[in-house]
C-alpha positions as CSV (number, residue, x, y, z in Angstrom):
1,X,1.8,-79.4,280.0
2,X,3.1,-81.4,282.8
3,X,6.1,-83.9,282.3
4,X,4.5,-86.9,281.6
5,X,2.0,-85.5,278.8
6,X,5.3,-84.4,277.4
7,X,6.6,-87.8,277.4
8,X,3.3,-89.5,276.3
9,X,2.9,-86.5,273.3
10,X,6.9,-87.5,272.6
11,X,5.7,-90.8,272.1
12,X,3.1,-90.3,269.6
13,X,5.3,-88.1,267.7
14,X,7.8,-91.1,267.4
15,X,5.6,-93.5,266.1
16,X,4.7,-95.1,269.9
17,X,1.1,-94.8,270.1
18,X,0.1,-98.1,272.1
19,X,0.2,-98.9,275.6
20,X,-0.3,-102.3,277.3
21,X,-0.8,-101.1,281.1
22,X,-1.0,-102.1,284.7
23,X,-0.5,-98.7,286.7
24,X,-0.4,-97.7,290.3
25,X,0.2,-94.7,292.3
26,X,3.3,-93.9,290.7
27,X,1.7,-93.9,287.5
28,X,-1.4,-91.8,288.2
29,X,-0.2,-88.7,286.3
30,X,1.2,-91.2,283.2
31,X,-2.6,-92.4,283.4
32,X,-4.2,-88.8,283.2
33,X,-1.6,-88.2,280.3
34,X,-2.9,-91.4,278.3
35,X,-6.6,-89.9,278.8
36,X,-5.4,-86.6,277.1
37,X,-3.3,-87.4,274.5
38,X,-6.0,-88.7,272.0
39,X,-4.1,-90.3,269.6
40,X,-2.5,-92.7,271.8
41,X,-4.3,-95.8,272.9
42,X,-4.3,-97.5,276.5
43,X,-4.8,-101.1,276.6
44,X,-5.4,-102.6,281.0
45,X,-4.1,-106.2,281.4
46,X,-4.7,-107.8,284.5
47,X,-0.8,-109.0,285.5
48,X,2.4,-107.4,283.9
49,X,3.2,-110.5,282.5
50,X,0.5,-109.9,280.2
51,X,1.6,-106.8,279.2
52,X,5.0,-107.1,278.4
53,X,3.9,-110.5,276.6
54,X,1.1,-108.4,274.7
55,X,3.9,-105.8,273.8
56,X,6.3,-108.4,272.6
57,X,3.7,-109.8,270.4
58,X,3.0,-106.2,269.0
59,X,6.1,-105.1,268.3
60,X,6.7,-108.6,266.4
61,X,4.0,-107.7,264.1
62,X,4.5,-104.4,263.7
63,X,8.4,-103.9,263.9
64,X,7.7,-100.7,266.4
65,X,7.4,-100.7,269.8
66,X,4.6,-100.9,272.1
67,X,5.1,-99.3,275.6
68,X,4.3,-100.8,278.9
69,X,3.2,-99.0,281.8
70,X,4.2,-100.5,285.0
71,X,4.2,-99.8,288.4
72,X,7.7,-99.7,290.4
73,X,9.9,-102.3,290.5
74,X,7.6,-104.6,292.0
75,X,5.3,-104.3,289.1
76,X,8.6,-104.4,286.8
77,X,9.6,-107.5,288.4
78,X,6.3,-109.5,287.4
79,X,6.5,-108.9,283.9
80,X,10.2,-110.2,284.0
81,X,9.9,-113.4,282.3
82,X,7.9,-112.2,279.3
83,X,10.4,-109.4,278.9
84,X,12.9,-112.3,279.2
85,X,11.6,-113.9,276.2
86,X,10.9,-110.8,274.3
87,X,14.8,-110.3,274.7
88,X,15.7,-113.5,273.6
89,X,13.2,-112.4,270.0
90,X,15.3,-109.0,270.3
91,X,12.0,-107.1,270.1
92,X,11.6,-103.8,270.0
93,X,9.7,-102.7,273.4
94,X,9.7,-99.6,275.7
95,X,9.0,-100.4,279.3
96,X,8.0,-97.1,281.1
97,X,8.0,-97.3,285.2
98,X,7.1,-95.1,287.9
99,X,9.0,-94.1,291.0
100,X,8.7,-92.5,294.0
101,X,9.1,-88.8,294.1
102,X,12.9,-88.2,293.7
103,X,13.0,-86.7,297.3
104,X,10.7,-89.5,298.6
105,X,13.4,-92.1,298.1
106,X,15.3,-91.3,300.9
107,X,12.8,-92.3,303.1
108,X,12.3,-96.2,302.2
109,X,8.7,-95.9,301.4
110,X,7.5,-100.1,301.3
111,X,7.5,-99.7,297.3
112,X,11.3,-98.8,297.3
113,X,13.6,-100.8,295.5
114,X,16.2,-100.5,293.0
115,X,14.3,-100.5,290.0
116,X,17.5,-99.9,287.2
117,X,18.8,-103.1,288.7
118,X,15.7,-104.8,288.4
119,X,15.6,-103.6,284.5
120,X,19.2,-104.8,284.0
121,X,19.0,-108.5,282.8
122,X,16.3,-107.7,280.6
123,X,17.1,-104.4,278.8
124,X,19.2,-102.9,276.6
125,X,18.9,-99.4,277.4
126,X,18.3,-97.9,281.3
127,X,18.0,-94.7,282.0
128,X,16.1,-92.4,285.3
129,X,14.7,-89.4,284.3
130,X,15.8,-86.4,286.6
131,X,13.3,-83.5,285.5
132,X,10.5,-82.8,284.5
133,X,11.5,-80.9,281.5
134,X,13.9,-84.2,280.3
135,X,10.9,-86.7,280.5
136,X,10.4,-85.5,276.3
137,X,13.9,-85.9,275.9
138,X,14.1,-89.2,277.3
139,X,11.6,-90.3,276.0
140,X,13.1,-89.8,272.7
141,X,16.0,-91.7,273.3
142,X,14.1,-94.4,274.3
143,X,12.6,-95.0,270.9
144,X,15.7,-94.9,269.4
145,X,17.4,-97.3,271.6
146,X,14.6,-99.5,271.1
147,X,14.8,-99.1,267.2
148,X,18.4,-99.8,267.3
149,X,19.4,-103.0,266.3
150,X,22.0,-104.4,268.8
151,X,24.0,-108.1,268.5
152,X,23.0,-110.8,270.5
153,X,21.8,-111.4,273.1
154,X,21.3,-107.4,274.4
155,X,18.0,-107.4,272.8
156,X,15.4,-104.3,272.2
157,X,14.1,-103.5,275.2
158,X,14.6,-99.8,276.4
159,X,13.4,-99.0,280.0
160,X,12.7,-95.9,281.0
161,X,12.1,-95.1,284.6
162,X,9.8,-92.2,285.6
163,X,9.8,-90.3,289.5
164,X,6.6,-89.3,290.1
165,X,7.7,-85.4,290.3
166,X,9.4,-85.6,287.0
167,X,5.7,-86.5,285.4
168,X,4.3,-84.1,287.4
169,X,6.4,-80.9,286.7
170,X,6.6,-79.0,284.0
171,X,7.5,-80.4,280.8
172,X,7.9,-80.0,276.8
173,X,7.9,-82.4,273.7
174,X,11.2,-83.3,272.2
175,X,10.3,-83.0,268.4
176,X,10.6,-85.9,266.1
177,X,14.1,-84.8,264.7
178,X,14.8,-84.2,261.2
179,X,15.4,-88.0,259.1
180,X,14.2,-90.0,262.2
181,X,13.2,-92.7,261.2
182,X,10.8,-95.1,263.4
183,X,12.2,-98.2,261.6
184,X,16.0,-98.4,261.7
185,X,18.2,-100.3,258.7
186,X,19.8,-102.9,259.5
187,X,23.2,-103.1,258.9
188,X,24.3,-104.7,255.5
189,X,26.3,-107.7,255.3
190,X,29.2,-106.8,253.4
191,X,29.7,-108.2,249.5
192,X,33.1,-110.0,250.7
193,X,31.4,-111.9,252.6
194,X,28.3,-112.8,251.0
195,X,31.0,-113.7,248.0
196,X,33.1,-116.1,249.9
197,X,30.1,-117.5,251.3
198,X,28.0,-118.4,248.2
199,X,30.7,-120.9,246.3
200,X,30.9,-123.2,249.8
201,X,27.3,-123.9,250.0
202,X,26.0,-127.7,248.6
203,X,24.5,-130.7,248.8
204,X,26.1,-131.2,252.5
205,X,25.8,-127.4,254.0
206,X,23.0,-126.4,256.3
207,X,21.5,-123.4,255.7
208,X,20.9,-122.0,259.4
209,X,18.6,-119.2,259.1
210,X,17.3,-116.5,262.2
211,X,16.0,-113.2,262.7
212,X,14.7,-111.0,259.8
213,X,16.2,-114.0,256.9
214,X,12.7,-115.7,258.3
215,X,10.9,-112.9,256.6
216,X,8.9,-114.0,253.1
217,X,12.0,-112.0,251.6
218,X,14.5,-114.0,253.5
219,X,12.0,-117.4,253.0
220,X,12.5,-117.1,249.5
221,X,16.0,-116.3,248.7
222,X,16.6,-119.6,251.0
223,X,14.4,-121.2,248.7
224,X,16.5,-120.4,245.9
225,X,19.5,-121.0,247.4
226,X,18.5,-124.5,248.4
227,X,16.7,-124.9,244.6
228,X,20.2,-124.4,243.1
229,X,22.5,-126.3,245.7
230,X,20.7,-128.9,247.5
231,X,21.4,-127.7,250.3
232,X,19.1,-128.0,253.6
233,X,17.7,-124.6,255.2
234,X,16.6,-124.9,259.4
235,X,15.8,-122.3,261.7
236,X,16.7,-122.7,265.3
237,X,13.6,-124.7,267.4
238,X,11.8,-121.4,268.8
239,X,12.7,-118.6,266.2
240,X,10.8,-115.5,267.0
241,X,8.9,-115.0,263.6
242,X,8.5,-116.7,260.6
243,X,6.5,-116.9,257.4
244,X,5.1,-119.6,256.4
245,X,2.6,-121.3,253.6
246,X,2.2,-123.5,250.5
247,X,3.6,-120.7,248.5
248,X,6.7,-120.3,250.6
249,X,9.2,-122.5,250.1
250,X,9.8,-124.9,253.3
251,X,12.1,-123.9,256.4
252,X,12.4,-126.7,258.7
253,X,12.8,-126.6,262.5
254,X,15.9,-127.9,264.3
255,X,15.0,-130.8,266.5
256,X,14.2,-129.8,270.2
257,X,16.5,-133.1,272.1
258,X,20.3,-132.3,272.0
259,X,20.7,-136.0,270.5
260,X,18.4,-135.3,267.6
261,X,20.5,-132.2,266.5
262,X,23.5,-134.2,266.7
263,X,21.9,-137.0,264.9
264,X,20.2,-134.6,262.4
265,X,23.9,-132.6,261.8
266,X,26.2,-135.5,262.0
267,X,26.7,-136.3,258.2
268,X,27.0,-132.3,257.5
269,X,29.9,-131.0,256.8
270,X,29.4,-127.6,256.5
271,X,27.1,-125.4,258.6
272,X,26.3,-121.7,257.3
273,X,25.3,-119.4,260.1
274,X,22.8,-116.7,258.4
275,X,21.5,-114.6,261.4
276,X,21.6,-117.8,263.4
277,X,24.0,-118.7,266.4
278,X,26.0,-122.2,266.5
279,X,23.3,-124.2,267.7
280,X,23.3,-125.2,271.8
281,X,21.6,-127.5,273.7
282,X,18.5,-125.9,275.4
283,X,19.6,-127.6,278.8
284,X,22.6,-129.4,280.5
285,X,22.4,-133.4,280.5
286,X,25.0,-135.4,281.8
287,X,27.4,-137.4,279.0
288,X,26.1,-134.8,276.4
289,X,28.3,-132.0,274.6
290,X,26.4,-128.4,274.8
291,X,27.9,-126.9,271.5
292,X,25.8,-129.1,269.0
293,X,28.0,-128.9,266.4
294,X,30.0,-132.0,265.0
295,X,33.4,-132.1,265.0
296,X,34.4,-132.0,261.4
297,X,31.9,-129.9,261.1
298,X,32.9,-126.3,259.6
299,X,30.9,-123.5,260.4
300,X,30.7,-120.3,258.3
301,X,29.4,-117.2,259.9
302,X,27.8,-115.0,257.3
303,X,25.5,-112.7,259.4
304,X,24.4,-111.7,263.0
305,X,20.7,-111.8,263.6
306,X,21.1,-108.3,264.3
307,X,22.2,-107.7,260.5
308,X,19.8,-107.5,257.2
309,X,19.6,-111.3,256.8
310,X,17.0,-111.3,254.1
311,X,19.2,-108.7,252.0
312,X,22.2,-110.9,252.8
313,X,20.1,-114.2,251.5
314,X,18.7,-112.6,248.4
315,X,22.8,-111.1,247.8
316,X,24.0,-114.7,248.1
317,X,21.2,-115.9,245.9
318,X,21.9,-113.8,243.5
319,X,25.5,-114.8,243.6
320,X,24.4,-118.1,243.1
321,X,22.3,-117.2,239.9
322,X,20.0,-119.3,241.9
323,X,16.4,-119.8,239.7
324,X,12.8,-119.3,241.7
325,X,12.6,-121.7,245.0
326,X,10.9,-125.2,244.7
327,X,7.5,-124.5,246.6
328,X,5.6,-127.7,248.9
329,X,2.1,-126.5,246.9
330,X,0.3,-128.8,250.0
331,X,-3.7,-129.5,249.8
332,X,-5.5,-129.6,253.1
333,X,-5.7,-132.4,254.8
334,X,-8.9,-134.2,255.2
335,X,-10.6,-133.7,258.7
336,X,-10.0,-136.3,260.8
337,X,-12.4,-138.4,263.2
338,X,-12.3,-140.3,266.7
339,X,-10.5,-139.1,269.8
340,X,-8.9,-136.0,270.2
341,X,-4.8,-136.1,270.0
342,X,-2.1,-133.6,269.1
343,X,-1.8,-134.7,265.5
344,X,-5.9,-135.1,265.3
345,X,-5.7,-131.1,266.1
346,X,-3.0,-129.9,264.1
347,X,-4.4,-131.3,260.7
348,X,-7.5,-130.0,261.9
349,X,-6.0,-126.3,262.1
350,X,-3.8,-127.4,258.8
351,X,-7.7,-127.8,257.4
352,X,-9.9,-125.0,258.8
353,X,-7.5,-121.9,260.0
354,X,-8.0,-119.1,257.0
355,X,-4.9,-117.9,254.8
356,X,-3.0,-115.1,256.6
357,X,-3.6,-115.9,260.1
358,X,-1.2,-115.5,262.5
359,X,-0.6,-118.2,264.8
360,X,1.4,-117.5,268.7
361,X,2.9,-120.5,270.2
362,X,3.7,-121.6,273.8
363,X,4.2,-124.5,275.7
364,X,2.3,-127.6,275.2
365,X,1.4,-129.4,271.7
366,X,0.6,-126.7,269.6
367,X,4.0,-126.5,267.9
368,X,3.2,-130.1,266.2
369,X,0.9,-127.7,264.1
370,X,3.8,-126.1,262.4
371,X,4.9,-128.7,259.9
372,X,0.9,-129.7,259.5
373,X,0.0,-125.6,258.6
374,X,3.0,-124.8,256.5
375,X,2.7,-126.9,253.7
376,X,-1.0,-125.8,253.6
377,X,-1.7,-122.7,255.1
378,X,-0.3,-118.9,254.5
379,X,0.5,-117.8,258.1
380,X,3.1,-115.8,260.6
381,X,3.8,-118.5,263.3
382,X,5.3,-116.4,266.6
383,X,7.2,-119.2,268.9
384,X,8.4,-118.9,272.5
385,X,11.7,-117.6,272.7
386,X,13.1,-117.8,275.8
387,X,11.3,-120.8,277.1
388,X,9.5,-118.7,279.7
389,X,6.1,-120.1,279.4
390,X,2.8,-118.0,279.7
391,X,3.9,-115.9,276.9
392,X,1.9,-117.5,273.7
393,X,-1.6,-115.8,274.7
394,X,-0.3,-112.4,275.7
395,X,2.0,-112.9,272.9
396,X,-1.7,-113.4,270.6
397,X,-3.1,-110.5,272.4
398,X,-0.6,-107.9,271.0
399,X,-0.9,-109.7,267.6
400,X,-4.1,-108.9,267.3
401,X,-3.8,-105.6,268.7
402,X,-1.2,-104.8,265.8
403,X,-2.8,-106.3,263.1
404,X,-6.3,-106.1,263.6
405,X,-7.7,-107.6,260.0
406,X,-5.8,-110.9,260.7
407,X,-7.0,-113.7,262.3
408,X,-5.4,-115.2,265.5
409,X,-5.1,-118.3,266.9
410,X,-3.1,-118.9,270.2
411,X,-1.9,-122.5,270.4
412,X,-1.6,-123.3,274.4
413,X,-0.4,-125.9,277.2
414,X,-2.7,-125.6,280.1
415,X,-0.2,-125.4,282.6
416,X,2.0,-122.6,280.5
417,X,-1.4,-120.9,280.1
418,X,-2.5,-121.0,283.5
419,X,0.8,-118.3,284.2
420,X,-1.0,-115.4,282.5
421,X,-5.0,-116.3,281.7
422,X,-5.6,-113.0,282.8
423,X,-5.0,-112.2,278.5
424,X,-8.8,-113.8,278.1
425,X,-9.6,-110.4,280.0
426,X,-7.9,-108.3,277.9
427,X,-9.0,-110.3,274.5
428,X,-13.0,-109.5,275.6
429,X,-12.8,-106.2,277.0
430,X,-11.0,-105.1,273.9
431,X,-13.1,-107.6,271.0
432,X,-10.0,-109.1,269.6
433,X,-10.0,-111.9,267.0
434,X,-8.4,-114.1,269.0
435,X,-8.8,-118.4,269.3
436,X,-7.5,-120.1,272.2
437,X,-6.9,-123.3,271.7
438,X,-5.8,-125.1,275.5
439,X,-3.8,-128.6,275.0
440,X,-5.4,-130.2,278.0
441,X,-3.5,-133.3,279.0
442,X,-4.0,-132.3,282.6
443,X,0.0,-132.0,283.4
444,X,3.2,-130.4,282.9
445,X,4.0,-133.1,280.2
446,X,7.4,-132.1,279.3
447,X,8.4,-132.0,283.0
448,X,7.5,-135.8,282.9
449,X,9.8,-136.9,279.4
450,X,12.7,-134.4,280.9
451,X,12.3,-136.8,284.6
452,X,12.3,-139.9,282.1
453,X,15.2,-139.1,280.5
454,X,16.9,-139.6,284.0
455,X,16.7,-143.2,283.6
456,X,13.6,-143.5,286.0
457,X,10.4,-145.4,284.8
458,X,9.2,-145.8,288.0
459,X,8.1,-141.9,289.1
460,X,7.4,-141.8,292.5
461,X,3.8,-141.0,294.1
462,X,5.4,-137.6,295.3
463,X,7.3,-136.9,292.1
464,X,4.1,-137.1,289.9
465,X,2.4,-134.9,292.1
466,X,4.8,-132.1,290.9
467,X,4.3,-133.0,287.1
468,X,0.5,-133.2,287.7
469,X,-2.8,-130.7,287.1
470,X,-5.9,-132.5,288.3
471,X,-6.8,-133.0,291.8
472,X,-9.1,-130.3,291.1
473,X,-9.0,-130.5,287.2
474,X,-8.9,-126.8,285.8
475,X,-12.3,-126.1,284.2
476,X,-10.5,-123.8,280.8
477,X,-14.8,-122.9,279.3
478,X,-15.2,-122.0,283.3
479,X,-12.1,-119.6,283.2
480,X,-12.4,-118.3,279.9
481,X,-16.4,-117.2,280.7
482,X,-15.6,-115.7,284.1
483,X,-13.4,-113.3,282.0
484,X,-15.6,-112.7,279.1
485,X,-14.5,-115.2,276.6
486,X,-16.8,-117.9,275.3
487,X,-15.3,-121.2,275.7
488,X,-16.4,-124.9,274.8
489,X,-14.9,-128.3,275.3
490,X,-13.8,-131.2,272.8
491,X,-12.9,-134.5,273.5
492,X,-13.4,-135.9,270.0
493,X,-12.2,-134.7,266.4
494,X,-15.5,-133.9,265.3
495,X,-16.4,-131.8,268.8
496,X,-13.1,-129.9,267.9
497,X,-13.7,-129.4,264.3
498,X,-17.5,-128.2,265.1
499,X,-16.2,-125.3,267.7
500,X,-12.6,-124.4,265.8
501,X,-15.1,-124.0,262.4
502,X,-18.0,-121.9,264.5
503,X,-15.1,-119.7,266.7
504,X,-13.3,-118.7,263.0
505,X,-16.8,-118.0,261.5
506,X,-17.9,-115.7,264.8
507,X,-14.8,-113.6,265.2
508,X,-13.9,-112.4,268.4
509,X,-12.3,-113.8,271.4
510,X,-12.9,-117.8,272.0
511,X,-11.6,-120.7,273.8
512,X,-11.5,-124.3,273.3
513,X,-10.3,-126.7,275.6
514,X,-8.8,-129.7,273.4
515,X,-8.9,-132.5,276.2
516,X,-6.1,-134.7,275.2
């Protein structure tokens, strides 16, 4: 056994057993390790975006990681942003990346770089194997620092880089240890707190909920809570997961404008930090405060995302003596007709997309489906994290990958989705049940409302040239059959309804481009 079968067999033994890769050279022997140890399972994307993307989405799903394979730092580099994002959802993710030959460095071969600094921004956990008989051991460690839940914003991405002599040496299998545990507790909230907490919260507190209190556990005791006190419960604009449905009770969405947070928050006078940070504005703007928190306002931290949220919202329900949540108990909307829009589509998806779906999110209109689907439909809804767009349909790839009895639907801009189509590959070579829906309005449309909010009406010929996506217009049924995906176009309700109601009923991977 050579080092990197070790490492692959290590893996396995940890509870790692799928791989979203793009290898090289480096990788070769990772490759002929993949092909040997059976029980794992390799999964090619096209770009590395798609693969760190496709293991974020996994490791959302599943609350294990996913490995990447990637090639160097180069490759390393273009899967950055999705890694970016998938630290910003603190996601548990193992990247694994070759190197030259530990001797070879020395002599600047063109694929040298410093690939540990490359890994820095985005991970949590570095380290350079240095034998051959250490990959195992590494290895090891890299599950577990992937496992571990760290504060914000470190993240759960370990990174573990490879030489190409330390896969191809000899090598062993570090053995699962005794009371390893492939999903790690998260730490308590202590009763203290959760008892100071529980008599401040009313009819003016905001419940501000984030990381594992947006679970059906955590949903529900924030129900209660809310039942009992009248208090609101929001979740930051882009939390990584959340459940949803007519038998949840509802969580709303904090407002994406710095002016409509302040607006929304400025007759509360008490916020209540549960796994959530003080709200920020997502960008800069001239005149306007970044902290988004009223003065007046008092905040009360109860737990870090990093902590058992749900445990610490069912504690402070029970504290509370809080009866069963108040529930929406929504219908579906009737189908609408006439030309395509946002809202036309959302009720729509609120109308046709089956219980338990799981829905990925991105750039463009698809999050205007949320409110429409959660009175309605019983779903997980997996947002954009980091505000790196191209992640929503790598994001849906690794969904479906993980959870391969639910239904997927990946709500895209055409511009974000246009930074990693190569997941339409990946979705037909492997048969996922995966719907693309492209929001086609032809432009980067939030580009445009962020250049109004400068105080220009007038946008120069130039300017809009920047915001724009025709001149050629991008043909989505085109792309999506070139890679394997059936694809048809709607311009009208009924054209929409027709191929969102005939994708659903075929399974597999589809795409329809919503011209808007």
């Amino acid at each position: 056994m050579n080092g990197a079968e070790s490492l692959i067999r290590t893996f396995v033994a940890h509870g790692v057993d799928t791989c979203f890769a793009n290898p090289g050279t480096s990788e070769m022997h990772l490759v002929q390790a993949l092909d040997a140890v059976t029980e794992s399972r390799a999964i090619l994307c096209l770009f590395e975006g798609v693969c760190t993307g496709a293991a974020d989405g996994y490791g959302r799903m599943q609350g294990v990681p996913a490995m990447t394979v990637l090639h160097l730092g180069a490759g390393l580099g273009n899967g950055i942003a999705n890694l970016h994002n998938c630290r910003r959802a603190a996601t548990p993710l193992i990247n694994v990346v070759g190197d030259h030959a530990i001797h070879h460095v020395a002599y600047d071969a063109p694929l040298t770089s410093d690939i540990e600094a490359v890994a820095k921004p985005v991970s949590a956990w570095i380290r350079t194997s240095r034998t051959s008989e250490g990959a195992g051991l590494d290895a090891a460690d890299a599950v577990r620092a992937a496992m571990t839940p760290n504060p914000d914003p470190r993240g759960g991405i370990a990174t573990l880089i490879v030489p190409a002599d330390c896969a191809w040496g000899p090598g062993r299998i570090a053995a699962k240890s005794a009371g390893f545990d492939a999903v790690v507790a998260k730490p308590p909230v202590p009763t203290d707190v959760v008892e100071a907490a529980a008599p401040c919260i009313d009819a003016d507190t905001v419940l501000f909920v984030d990381g594992n209190g947006l679970s059906e556990r955590g949903v529900r005791a924030a129900g209660r809570i809310a039942t009992k006190t009248g208090c609101a419960v929001y979740s930051p604009t882009f939390p990584a997961r959340v459940e949803a449905g007519p038998d949840l009770p509802l969580v709303n969405r904090l407002p994406y404008f710095p002016e409509q947070v302040l607006q929304l928050l400025a007759p509360v006078r008490r916020l209540m930090l549960v796994g959530a940070q003080r709200p920020v504005s997502f960008f800069a703007y001239r005149n306007q405060p970044s902290d988004l928190v009223p003065e007046g306002c008092e905040v009360i931290h109860v737990a870090h995302r990093h902590e058992d949220v749900e445990g610490a919202l069912a504690d402070l329900a029970e504290a509370l003596d809080a009866p069963p949540a108040d529930l929406p108990q929504g219908s579906r909307p009737e189908v609408p007709t006439g030309r395509l829009n946002v809202r036309g589509i959302s009720a729509i998806l609120a109308a046709r997309t089956p219980d338990n779906c799981i829905v990925a999110g991105d750039s463009g209109g698809g999050g205007a489906a949320y409110p429409a689907m959660q009175h309605c439909v019983r779903h997980t809804w997996l947002n954009l994290t980091g505000g790196s767009i191209g992640q929503g349909g790598p994001a849906a790839v690794g969904a479906a990958v993980a959870c391969p009895d639910r239904p997927v639907l990946a709500l895209l801009g055409d511009g974000g989705a246009m930074y990693t189509n190569q997941f339409l590959w990946t979705a037909a070579r492997e048969n996922l049940d995966v719907v693309t829906v492209i929001f086609s309005n032809r432009q980067y449309n939030i580009l445009e409302v962020e250049y109004r909010r400068l105080g220009i009406n007038d946008i120069g010929e130039r300017a809009a040239s920047l915001f724009d996506l025709s001149r050629p217009d991008l043909d989505w049924v085109a792309l999506a059959t070139a890679q394997g995906v059936s694809g048809s176009r709607a311009t009208t309700c009924e054209e929409f309804d027709a191929s969102l109601t005939a994708a659903l009923g075929a399974g597999g991977p589809h795409l329809i481009e919503a011209v808007i």
